[in-house]
C-alpha positions in Angstrom: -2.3 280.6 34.9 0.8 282.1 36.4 3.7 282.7 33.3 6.1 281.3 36.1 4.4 278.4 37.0 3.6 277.9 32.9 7.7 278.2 32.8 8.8 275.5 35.4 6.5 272.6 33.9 8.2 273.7 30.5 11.7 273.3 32.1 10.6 270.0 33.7 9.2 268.4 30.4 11.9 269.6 28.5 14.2 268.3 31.7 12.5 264.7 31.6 12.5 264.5 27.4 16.1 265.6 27.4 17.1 262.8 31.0 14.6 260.2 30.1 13.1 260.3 33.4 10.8 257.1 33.1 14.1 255.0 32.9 15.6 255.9 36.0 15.5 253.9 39.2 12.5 254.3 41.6 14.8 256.4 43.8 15.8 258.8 41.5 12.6 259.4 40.0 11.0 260.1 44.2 14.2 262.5 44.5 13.2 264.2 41.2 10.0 264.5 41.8 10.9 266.6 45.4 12.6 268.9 43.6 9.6 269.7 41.3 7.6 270.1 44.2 10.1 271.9 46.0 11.1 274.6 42.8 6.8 274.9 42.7 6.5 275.3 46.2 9.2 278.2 46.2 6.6 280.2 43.6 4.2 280.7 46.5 5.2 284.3 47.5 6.5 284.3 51.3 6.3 287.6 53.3 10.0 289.8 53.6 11.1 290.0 57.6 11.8 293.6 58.2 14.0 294.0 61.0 14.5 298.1 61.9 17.7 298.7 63.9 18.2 301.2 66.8 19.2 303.8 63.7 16.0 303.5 61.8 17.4 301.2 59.0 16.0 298.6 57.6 17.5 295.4 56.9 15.1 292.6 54.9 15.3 288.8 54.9 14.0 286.2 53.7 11.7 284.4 55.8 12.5 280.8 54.3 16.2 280.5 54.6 16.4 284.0 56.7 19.3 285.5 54.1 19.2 289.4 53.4 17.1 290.2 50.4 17.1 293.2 48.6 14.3 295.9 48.7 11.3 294.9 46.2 13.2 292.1 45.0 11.0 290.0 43.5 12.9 286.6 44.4 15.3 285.7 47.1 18.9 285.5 45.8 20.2 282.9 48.2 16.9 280.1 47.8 14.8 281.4 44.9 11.8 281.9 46.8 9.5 284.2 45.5 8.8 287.1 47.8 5.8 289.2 48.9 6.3 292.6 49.5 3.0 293.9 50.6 1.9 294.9 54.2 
């Protein structure tokens, strides 16, 4: 299993042990449980947009929230998604 993944259900046990999710209102525990899914869902690598300009340089963003990523970083700085880097 992926040392990532592993890490988040770590952070959200020690999270709901820490918050004492099961008493909180029905609402809060639905918006909780989005942002699980959402922090998961940003652990599924997206591809980099490489956009060459009229110069040859490249400039690389991040296809989720379209912010500039640096090359072979491994997430994006501006939304955390993880990135894919190969062709």
């Amino acid at each position: 299993m992926n040392n990532t993944f592993i890490k988040y259900v770590e952070q959200i046990i020690d999270f709901s042990e820490r918050n004492d999710v099961f008493s909180l209102t029905s609402r809060e525990f639905n918006d909780f449980l989005v942002e699980i899914r959402e922090a998961l869902e940003k652990q599924i690598p997206e591809k980099v947009e490489v956009e060459v300009s009229e110069t040859g340089g490249a400039q690389y963003n991040c296809q989720i929230c379209w912010g500039f990523v640096g090359y072979l970083h491994k997430y994006c700085d501006n939304c955390g998604q993880k990135l894919d880097w190969e062709e």
